[in-house]
N, C-alpha and C positions, 0 to 999 in steps of 0.2 A: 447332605454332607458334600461338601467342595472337594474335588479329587483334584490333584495335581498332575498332569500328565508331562513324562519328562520327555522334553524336543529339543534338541540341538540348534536351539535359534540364532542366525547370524548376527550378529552384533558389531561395530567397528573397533579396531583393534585398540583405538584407544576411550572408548567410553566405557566408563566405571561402574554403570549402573548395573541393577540385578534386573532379571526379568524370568517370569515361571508364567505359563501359560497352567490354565485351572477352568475347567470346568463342574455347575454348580450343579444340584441336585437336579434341578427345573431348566436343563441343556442351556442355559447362559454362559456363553464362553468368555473367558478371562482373560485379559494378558497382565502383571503385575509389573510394575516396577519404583524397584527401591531406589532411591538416591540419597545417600545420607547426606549430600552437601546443599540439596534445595533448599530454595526456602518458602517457595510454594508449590501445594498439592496440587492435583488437578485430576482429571476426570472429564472423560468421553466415550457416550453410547450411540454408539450409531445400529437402525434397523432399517434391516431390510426392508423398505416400505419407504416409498419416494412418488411423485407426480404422477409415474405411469397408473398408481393404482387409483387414483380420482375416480370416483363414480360419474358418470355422464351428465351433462347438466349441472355438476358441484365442480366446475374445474377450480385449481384452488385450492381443494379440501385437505391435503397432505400438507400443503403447506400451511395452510391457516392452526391445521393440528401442532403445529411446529411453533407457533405463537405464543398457544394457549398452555401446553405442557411445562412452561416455566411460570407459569402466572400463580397458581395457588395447588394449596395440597392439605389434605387431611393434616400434615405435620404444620404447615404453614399458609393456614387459612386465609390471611390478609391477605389481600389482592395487592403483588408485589415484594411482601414480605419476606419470599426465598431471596430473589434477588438483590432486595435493599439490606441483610444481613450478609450477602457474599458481600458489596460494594462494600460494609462497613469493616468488613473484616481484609481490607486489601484483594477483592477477587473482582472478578469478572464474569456474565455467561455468554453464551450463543449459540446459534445453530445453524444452521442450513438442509434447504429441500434440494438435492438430485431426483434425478429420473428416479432411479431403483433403490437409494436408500433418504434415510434422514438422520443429519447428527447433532446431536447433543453434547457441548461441552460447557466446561467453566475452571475456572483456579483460586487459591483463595490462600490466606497466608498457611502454612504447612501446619500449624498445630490446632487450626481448624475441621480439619478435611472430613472429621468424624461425624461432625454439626451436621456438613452439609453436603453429605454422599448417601441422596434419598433424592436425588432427580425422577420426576413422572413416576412416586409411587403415590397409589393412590390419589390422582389429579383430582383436580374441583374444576369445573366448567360453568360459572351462572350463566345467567341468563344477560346481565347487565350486562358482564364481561365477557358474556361471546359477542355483542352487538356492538363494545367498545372495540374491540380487538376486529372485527371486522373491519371498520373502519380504519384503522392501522393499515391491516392488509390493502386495503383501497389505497391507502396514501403512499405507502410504500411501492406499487403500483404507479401513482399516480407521476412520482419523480424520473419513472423509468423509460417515460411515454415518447420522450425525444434524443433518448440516447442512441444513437445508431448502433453501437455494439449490441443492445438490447432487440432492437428492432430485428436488425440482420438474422440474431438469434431464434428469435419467431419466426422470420421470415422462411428462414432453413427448415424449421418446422412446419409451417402453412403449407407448403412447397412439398410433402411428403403424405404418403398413403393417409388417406382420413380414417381408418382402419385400424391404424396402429397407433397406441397411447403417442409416439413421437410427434403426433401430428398435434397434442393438444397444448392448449394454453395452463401453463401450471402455476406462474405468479397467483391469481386468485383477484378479484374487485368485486366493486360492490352492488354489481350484478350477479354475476356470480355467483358468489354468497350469501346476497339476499334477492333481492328484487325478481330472480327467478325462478329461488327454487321455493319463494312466496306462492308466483304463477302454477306451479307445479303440486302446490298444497305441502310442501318440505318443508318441515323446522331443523334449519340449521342445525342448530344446535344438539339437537335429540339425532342427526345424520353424523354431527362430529362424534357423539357418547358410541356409537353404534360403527364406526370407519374403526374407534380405538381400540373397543374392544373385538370387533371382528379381524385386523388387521395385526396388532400388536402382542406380541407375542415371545417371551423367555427367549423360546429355540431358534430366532429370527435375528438376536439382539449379541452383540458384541461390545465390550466394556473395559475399556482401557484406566486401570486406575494407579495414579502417578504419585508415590507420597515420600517420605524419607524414616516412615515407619519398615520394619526388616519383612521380603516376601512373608513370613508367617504371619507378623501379626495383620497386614494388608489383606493375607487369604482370609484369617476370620472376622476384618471389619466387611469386607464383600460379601461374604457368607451371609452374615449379620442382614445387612441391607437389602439384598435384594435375591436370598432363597425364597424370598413370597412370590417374588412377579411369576405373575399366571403365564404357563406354559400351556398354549391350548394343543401344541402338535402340529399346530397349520402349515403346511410348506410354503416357501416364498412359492411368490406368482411367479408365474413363467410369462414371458412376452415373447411368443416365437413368433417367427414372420419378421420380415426384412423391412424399415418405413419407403424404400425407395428403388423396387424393385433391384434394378442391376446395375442401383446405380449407389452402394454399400461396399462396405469391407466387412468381411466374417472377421473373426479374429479371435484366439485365444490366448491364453498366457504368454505362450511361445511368440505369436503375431504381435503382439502388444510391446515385446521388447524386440521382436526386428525391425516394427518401428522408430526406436534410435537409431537404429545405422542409419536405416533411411533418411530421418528428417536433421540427423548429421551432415548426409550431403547433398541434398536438397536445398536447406537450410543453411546452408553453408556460404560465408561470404569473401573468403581469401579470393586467390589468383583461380583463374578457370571456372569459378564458379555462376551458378546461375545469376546469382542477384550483382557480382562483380562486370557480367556482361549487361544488365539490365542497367546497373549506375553508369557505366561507361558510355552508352546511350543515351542518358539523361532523362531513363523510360521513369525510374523505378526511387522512391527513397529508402523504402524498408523492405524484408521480406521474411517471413517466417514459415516453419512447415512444422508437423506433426499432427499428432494425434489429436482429432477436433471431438464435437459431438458423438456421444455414443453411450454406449451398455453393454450388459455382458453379451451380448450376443451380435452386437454391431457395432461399428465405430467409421468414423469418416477420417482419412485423413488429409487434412487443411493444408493447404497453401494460399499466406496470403499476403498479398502485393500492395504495398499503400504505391500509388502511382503520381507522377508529375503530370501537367498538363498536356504536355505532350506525349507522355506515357498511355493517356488516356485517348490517344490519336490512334497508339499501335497496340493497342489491346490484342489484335490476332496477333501480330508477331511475336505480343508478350507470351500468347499461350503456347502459338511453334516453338518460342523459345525453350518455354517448360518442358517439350514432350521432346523436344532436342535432347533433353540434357537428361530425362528419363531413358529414353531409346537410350544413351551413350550408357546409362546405371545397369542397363538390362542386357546389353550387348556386350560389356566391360565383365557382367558375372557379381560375384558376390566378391571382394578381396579378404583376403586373411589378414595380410596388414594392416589393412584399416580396421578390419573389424578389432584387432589385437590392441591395437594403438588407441582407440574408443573404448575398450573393456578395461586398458589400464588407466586412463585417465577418471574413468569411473568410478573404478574400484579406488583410486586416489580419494577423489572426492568424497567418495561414503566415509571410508576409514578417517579421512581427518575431515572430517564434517563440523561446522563450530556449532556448539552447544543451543540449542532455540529454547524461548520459554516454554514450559510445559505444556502449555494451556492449547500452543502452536502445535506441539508434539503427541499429545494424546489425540487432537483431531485428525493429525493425520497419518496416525498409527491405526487408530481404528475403523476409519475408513479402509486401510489396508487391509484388515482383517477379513472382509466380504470378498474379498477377489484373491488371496494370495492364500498357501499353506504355511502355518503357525511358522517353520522355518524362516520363511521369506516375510514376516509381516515387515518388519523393518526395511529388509532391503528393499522390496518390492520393486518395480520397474527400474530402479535406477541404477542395477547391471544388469547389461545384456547377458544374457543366458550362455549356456554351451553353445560352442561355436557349430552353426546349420544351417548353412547355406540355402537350403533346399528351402527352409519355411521361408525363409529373409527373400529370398527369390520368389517363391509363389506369392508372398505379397506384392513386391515388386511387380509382379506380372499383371496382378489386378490395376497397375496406375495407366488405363488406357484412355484414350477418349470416351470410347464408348461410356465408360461408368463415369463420366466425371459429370458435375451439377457447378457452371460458373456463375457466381453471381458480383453484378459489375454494378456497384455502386456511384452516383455522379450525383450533382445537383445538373449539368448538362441535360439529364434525360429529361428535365419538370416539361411538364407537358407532354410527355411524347409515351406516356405508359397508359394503361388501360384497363386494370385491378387496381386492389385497395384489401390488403393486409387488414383482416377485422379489427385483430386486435391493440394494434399499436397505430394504424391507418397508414401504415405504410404503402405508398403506392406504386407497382412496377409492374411492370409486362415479363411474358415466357416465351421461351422458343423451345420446343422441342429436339430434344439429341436427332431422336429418328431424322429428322429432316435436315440435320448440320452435322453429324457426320462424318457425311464426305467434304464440307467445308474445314471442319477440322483437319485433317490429313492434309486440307490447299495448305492450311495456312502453316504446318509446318514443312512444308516443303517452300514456300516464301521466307520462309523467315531470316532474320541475317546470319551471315556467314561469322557466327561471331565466334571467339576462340572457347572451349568447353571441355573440363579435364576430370579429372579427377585432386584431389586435393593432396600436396604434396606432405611428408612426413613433416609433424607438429617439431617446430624447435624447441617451443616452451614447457613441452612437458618436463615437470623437475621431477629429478634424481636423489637431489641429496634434502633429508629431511631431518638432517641433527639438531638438533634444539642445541643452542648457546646457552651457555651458563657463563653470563656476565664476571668472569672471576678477575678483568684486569683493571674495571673501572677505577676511581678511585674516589667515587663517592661509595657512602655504608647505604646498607638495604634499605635503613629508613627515610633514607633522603631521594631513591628511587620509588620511594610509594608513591608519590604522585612525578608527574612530570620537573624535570631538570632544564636549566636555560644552559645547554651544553658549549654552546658558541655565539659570540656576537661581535658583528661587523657594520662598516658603513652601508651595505648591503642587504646584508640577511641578520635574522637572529633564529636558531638553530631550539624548539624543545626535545627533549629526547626522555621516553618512555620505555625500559624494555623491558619485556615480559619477567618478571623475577619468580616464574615456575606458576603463576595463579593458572595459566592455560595451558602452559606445555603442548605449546602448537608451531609449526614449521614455518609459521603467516608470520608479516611484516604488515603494516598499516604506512604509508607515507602520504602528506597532504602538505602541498605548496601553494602559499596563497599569497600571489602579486600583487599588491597595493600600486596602483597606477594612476596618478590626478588626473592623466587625460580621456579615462575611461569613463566617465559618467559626465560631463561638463552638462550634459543638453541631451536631448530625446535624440538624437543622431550619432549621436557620441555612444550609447547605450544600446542602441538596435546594432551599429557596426561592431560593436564590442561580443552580440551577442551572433551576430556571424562569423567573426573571426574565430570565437568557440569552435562554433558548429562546425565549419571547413577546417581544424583544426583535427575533430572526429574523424571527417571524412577522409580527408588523407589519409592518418593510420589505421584505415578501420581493414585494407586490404592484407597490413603487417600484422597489425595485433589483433585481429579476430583471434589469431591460433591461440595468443595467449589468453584470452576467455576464452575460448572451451578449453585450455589447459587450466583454468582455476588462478587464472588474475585479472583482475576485473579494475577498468579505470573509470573517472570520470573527467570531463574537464569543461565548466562551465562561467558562464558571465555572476559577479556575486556586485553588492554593492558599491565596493571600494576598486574592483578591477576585474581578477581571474582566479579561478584555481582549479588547481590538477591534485585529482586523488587517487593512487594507485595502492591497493589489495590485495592479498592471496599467498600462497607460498613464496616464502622469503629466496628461494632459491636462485632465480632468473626477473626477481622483482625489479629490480636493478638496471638490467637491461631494457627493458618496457619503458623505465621512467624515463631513461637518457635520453631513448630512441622519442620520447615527449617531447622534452627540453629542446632534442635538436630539431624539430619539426617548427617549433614557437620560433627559436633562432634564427631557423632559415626560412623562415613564413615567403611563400610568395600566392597568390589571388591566380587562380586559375579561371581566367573570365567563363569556361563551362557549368564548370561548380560551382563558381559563385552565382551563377543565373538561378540555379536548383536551389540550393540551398535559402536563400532570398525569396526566392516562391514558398519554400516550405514554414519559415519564418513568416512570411505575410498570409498564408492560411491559416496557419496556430494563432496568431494576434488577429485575425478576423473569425475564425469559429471559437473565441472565445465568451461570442455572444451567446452562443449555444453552450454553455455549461451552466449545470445547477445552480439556479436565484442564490440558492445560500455561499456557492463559491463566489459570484460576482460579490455578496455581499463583504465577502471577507477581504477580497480585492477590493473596495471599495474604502473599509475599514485600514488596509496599511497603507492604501494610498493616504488617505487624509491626516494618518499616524505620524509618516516618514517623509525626516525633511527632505528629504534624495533621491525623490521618486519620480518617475514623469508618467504619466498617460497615456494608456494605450491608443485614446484618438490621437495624440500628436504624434505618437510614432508610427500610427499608419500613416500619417496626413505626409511624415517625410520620408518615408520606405519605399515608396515608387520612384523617386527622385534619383536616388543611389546606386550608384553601378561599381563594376569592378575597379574603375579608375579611382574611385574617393576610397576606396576602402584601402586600397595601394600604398596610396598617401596616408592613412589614417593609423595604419598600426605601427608604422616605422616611429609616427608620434608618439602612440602609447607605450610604444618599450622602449623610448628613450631616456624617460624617466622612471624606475621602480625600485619596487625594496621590496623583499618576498621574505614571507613566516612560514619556515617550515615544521614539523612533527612529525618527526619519526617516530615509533613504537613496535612492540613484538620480540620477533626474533634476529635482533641485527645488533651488534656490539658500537661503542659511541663509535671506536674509528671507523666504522662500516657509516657512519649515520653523518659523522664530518665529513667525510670523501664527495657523498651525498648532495653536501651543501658546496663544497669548495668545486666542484663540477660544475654545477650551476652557475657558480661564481665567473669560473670561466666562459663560461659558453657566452655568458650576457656583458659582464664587466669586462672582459680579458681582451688582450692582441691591442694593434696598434690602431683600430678604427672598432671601440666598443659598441654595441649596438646598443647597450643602457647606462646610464650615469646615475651613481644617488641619488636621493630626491632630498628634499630640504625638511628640516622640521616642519616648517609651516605649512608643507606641500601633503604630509598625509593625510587620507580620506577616513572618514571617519563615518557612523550613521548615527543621524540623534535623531529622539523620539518629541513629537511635538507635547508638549505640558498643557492637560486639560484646565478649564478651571473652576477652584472650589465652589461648589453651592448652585453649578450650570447644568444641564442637562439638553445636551445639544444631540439635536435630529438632523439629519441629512437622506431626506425621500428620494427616490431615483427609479425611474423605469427600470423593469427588467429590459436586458438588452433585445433578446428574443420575444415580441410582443404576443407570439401563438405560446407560449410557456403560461399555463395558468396559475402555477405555484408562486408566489411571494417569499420574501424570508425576510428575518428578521437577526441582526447582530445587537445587541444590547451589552457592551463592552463600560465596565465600571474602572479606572485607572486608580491605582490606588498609590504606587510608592517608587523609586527606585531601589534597586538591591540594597536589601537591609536583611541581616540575618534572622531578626525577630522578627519582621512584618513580614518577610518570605516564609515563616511556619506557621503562621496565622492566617496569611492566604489560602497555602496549601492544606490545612486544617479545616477550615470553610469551607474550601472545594469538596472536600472528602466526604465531611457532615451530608450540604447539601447537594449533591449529586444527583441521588437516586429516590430522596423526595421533588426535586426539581423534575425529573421524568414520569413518576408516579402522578404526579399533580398535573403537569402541563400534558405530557403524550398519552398517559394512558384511561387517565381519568374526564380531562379537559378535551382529549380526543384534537391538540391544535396540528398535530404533523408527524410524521414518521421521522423523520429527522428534528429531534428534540435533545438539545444535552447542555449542560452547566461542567466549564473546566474552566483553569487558570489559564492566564497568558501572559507570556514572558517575550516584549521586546527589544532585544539589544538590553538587557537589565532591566527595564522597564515591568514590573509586576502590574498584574490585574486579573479580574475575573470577566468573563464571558460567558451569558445564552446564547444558541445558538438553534432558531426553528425556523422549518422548512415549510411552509402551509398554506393551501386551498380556502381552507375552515374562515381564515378572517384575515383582515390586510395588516399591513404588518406593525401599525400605531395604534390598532386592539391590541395585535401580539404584544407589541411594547408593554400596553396595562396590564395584560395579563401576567404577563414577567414581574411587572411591580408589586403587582395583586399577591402573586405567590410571595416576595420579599417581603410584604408586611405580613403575611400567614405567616412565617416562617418565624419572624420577631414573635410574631404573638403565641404561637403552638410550641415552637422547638426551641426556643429560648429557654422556655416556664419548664419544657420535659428535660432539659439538658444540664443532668445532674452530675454531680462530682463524676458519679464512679462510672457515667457516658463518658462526659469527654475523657476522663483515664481512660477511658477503654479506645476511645478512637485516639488519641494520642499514641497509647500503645502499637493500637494496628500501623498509624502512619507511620513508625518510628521502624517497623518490622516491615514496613515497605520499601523505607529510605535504605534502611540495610540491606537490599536483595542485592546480594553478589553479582559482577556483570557475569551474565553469560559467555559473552564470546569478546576475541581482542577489538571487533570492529564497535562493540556494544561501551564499550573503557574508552577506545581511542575519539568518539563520538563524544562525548560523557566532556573528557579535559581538552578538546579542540574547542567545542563551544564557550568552554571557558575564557580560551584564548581568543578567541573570534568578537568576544563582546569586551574584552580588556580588564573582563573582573577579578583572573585567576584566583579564584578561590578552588585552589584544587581540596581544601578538604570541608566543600562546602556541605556532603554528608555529614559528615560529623560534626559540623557548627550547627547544623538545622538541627541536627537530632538533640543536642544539648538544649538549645532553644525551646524546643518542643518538650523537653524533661522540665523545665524550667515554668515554663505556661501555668499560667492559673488562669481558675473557671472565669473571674470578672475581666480578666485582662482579654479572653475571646471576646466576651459579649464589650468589652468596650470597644472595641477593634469592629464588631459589627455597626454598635452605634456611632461609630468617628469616622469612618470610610463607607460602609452599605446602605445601611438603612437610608429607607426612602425620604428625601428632606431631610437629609443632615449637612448642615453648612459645608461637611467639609468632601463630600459626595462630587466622583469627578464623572460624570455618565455621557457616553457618547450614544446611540440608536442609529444604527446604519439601518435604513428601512427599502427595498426593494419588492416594485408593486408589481406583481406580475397581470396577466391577461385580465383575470378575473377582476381585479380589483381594480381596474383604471379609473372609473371616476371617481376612486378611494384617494387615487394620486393626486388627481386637477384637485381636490378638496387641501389635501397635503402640504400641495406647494403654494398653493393663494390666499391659505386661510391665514391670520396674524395669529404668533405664539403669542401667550402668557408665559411671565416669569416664574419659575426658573427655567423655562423651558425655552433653547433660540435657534431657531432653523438656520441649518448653513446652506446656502445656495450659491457658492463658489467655495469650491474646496481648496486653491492655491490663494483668492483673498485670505480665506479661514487660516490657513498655516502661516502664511505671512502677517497677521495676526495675535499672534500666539509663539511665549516663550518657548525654549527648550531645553530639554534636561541634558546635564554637561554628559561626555562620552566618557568612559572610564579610560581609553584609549586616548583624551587628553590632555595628559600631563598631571590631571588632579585627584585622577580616578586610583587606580589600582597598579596601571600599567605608565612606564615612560617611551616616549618614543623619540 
């Protein structure tokens, strides 16, 4: 019997939802909650039982258990089949391995939840499918092997007591998993059946379940499900012992949130602060602090510095700089103000927190549940506690030399290190504290005399949070359901959305987007455009920092057609952020310091772009050869040395001499609040007797078209991986089907849905071709179509192409013949009850009808047209729709195969690119011949489409 135990759990002042903590017979604790307005369920179990508990020799094994527990079950025998009925019912699963725990979620449309709230009962483990899924783990592995966040990760590990579980490798390969515990005479498999049940456990296990069924009836569907899981009694493992001797933070509840203050101002980037003295220098681009690696019983906390090249010159001054400005935290004391002014902007944020999807929510609610008391599972760390100086300070006190572990990343060091990291072959050298010291101590007494303060009271924190109730408009509610064209000028043109109660939230959404001709002309036009951004940033980032951490967040970057600035958060002081924008662009001038930095940091992003994921290069690859308005990252490095503060000087006075800006407002701001808005703008660029912008012409705006494949081709384009030590390949096998059409866009998206999670079952789990394996739709600029998308070792990537095809005739031949009336009713159904999911939050809406506006098709009630569409659908009209646009060899089949050959596969490539195609198949081997080439589909933004301009 489920007992409900009543707790006073905090909750934010404005969420609606119920929640009852309930513990079950067999000590499984609960937390419940009701939402009658979801529209999808969800559900996460997380148990105590994470990486550190690996047995020796099976590193791995926690996580490999974390694979297999969604694969099959007494209920759902068929390997895959839990998962391929969430996917069919609108859900989702996943999970993840920590140190000390592991979680389990999933979501699925709400009047499901019943089906499929039987996660890891009673699991099946074959044999076949431990040896598949092995290899998964390997592969998954196998993509992580040159990521430096990964690496450095381990490396922090290697680097710590061999003693203590923090020291071991917990990804898993297939070593690991097999090849040594073969050596050893271990059957995997019979090691995993005996980890789950020695390890797994009721009283260990925490269950978050999310429905829009009322707390009772939710207690007796829990009850129901999972009063059988065996409670053996076991206590979690204890991991005492420190991984690094003195060179740790202890830390408990209490420590873990003095941690905010600290990495408040630490982290902190306004006037006086560390990282403001590090930019001024031209040491430092980024910096970050808090809470790194850790557990219950240790934690590190991080600070960490992306550096310039010449930042990488003063590395020790960098670090004086640090312990500068710690001595000044530890000498200054703990402040009350600050601390007051950080607990109210906190408690800001929780209470008006925007709404996340469930599936987001339950994972990490539940997680919270292993470290907090039922009261705080919600709030958990993210208000600082009763104000205590004393703990806030004894942390602070531990931030010495002595305990600190720096580790300074370079390509500078290649050749000069002396180890090799096992598991990733990271290679670097150590110096020991004992011996530096007193080198420490030199170097902050060298270091610069730079200014170092404490951080002055936030202006941005808002006060007033009255929700608007739109009463003077004088359009009807119905005509605010979607977006209004509230203003239009030779200028601007003005939509305006305001919240009409769906959120009842104090946030404003505004997004201004400059159409400028002079901004993409050429690959030099396009890099300048994407600096003027960036130093754009970096000017306000010393003013507006405050307003991010007071909960308004901007963005402002390079898009195809010019610029745009996106500003968020409480509508209160929203306003003022934006201006302090607008007059920043206005009065733009090149700071030749900054623009050196910033121009480094640009030409290192566009050169370690080599080093990203085969499957990213491959998708870059894919919109290059897609988009007529694209240029190449070799030409833009080829002109990015050339370019100094002088062209760039010259270059923007150009760009904003001519433009016209689409703005969107939405939320909480009345039209005259959202005109004011636009007519400010107006001035600041249009206005006075020496404008700095003028109209631009009809013919002068920018627009993006998508190159038109053509019917009955199936065009390849082979390409080296960039990084030739990358042994992964990938493969984009992208089918173009239509421009936006309301019937053929729910016939897409109805295909996708079908084949999704037979597409994974076949190709990743079964076929064993990559860990990164998935089939979705792709929408560019209006452009519909379908996309695989795999990541893999196993075979280069014109097998993977066949095997893709292989699956598409299976699919015609198996799932056509099963895919009977009352199937597709039922997936019609599910997608129709997906299309309907209410936006969660104003950012999730304002997102939703921007893009609308951004591709020129304004169909703000494109839900409701798909879904009619979708009501409308007959069985032969799918399957003709497969055989007119998918099917393999249908005249009217538009297929592109972006193929990227990695390490392993290179003389897979030399074959690739010398061998002659057969028809219908034709290798492209210049991708700007190819587009020049090739019609293009009209922009809805041109006068024909949807939109006039």
């Amino acid at each position: 019997m489920a007992v409900g135990i009543e707790v006073d759990i905090t909750k934010a002042r404005t969420d609606k939802r119920e929640y009852r903590r309930v513990v079950l017979s067999n000590s499984l604790e609960v937390l419940l909650i009701s939402d009658a307005d979801t529209d999808k369920a969800a559900a996460s179990m997380n148990v105590d039982v994470g990486s550190f508990c690996d047995p020796d020799g099976l590193e791995g094994l926690a996580h490999f258990l974390e694979h297999m527990l969604f694969y099959a079950s007494e209920k759902y025998p068929s390997e895959g089949s839990y998962m391929k009925f969430i996917a069919e019912h609108g859900g989702s699963t996943n999970a993840y391995t920590a140190s000390e725990q592991t979680n389990f979620y999933f979501d699925v449309n709400a009047d499901c939840f019943e089906e499929v709230l039987s996660f890891f009962i009673k699991p099946l483990m074959s044999s076949d499918a431990t040896l598949r899924e092995i290899k998964a783990v390997d592969s998954e592995n196998q993509k992580n092997l040159l990521s430096d966040p990964w690496r450095m990760r381990q490396l922090e590990k290697h680097l710590s007591l061999k003693d203590h579980p923090f020291h071991k490798f917990s990804t898993g390969n297939w070593n690991t998993l097999d090849v040594i515990p073969k050596t050893k005479g271990l059957d995997t498999r019979q090691e995993l059946l005996e980890f789950y049940k020695d390890k797994y456990s009721a009283n260990l296990m925490h269950l978050v379940a999310y429905g829009r069924e009322s707390l009772d009836d939710l207690q007796r569907l829990v009850e129901k499900k999972f009063k059988d899981v065996t409670n053996t009694g076991r206590s979690a493992v204890q991991f005492p012992g420190q991984p690094c001797t003195s060179e740790h933070l202890q830390h408990s509840l209490l420590q873990r949130r003095a941690h905010k203050y600290l990495s408040h101002l630490i982290g902190h980037e306004g006037s006086g602060s560390l990282f403001f003295a590090l930019k001024k220098l031209g040491w430092a681009v980024s910096l970050s602090a808090g809470e790194g690696q850790g557990c219950y019983d240790f934690s590190f906390f991080s600070v960490v510095i992306e550096l310039t090249d010449a930042g990488h010159d003063h590395v020790e001054d960098i670090v004086g700089l640090l312990f500068k400005y710690i001595s000044l935290l530890q000498n200054s004391g703990v402040k009350k103000s600050i601390f007051d002014e950080l607990a109210n902007i906190c408690e800001t944020k929780f209470h008006y927190q925007d709404k996340v999807p469930p599936i987001n929510y339950v994972a990490h609610v539940a997680s919270n549940m292993q470290l907090y008391p039922p009261e705080d599972w919600l709030v958990a760390s993210s208000i600082p506690s009763k104000y205590v100086p004393s703990t806030i300070q004894m942390v602070l006190d531990c931030l010495m030399p002595e305990n600190v572990r720096i580790f300074w990343g370079s390509k500078k060091f290649e050749g000069y290190t002396d180890l090799v990291e096992p598991w990733y072959g990271t290679a670097y050298s150590v110096e020991k504290n004992s011996a530096s010291l007193f080198r420490y101590i030199q170097w902050v007494k060298k270091a610069p005399e730079e200014y170092l303060d404490l951080p002055a009271p936030n202006v941005f924190v808002p006060t007033d949070f009255t929700i608007k109730i739109t009463k003077t408009i004088s359009y009807s509610i119905n005509q605010v359901k979607f977006p209004i064209m509230l203003r239009r000028s030779l200028y601007s043109r003005l939509w305006y959305k305001p919240d009409t109660m769906m959120f009842s939230t104090p946030k404003g959404y505004v997004s201004v987007d400059f159409n400028c001709p002079q901004s993409n002309h050429s690959p030099e036009a396009e890099v300048l455009t994407e600096i003027f951004t960036r130093l754009l940033i970096d000017y306000l980032n010393e003013y507006a920092y405050d307003a991010q951490v007071a909960g308004l967040y901007y963005s402002i970057r390079r898009t195809a057609t010019g610029f745009q600035v996106v500003v968020y958060g409480y509508s209160h002081k929203l306003r003022i952020l934006l201006e302090a924008i607008i007059e920043k662009i206005a009065q733009f001038e090149v700071k030749v310091d900054r623009f050196s930095v910033i121009k480094e940091d640009v030409m290192k992003e566009y050169q370690n772009f080599k080093f990203r994921q085969p499957f990213q290069q491959a998708l870059y690859y894919c919109s290059l050869l897609l988009s007529e308005k694209s240029w190449p990252m070799i030409e833009v490095l080829e002109v990015l040395p050339q370019l100094d503060a002088s062209v760039l000087a010259k270059f923007i006075p150009q760009v904003l001499s001519k433009t016209f800006f689409e703005t969107y407002v939405g939320g909480n701001f009345e039209p005259s609040e959202a005109e004011s808005v636009v007519k400010h703008i107006e001035t600041m660029l249009f206005g006075g007797h020496t404008p700095i912008s003028k109209p631009i012409f009809p013919s002068e705006h920018l627009t993006n078209r998508i190159i038109k494949l053509e019917k009955g081709v199936s065009l390849c384009y082979p390409v080296e991986v960039l990084n030739k030590s990358d042994e992964n390949s990938a493969l984009i096998h992208y089918i173009q089907v239509h421009q936006d059409d309301t019937k053929l866009n729910a016939k897409v998206q109805l295909f996708a849905m079908i084949a999704k999670e037979p597409a994974f079952q076949q190709l990743r789990s079964v076929e064993q071709l990559g860990y990164i394996t998935v089939l979705r739709q792709r929408n560019n600029s209006g452009i519909w179509g379908l996309m695989v998308v795999i990541q893999s070792t196993a075979k280069d990537p014109a097998q993977l192409d066949e095997r893709v095809e292989a699956f598409l005739r299976c699919l015609e031949e198996s799932l056509w013949t099963c895919l009977t009336m009352n199937i597709r009713l039922s997936n019609v159904s599910v997608l129709i009850d997906m299309k309907l999911e209410k936006y969660k939050n104003l950012w999730e809406e304002s997102s939703f009808y921007k893009r609308e506006i951004d591709d020129g098709t304004l169909m703000f009630d494109r839900v409701e047209s798909e879904v009619a569409a979708l009501r409308d659908l007959t069985h032969q009209e799918l399957i003709d729709f497969f055989n007119e646009y998918l099917k393999v060899g249908s005249p009217k089949r538009k297929t592109l195969s972006v193929q990227v050959y990695g390490g392993l596969h290179m003389n897979e490539y030399e074959i690739a690119k010398s061998q002659p195609t057969q028809p219908p198949k034709v290798r492209i081997d210049d991708i700007f011949a190819f587009r020049r080439s090739r019609p293009l589909y009209g922009s809805f933004k041109g006068g024909f489409g949807r939109m006039k301009l």
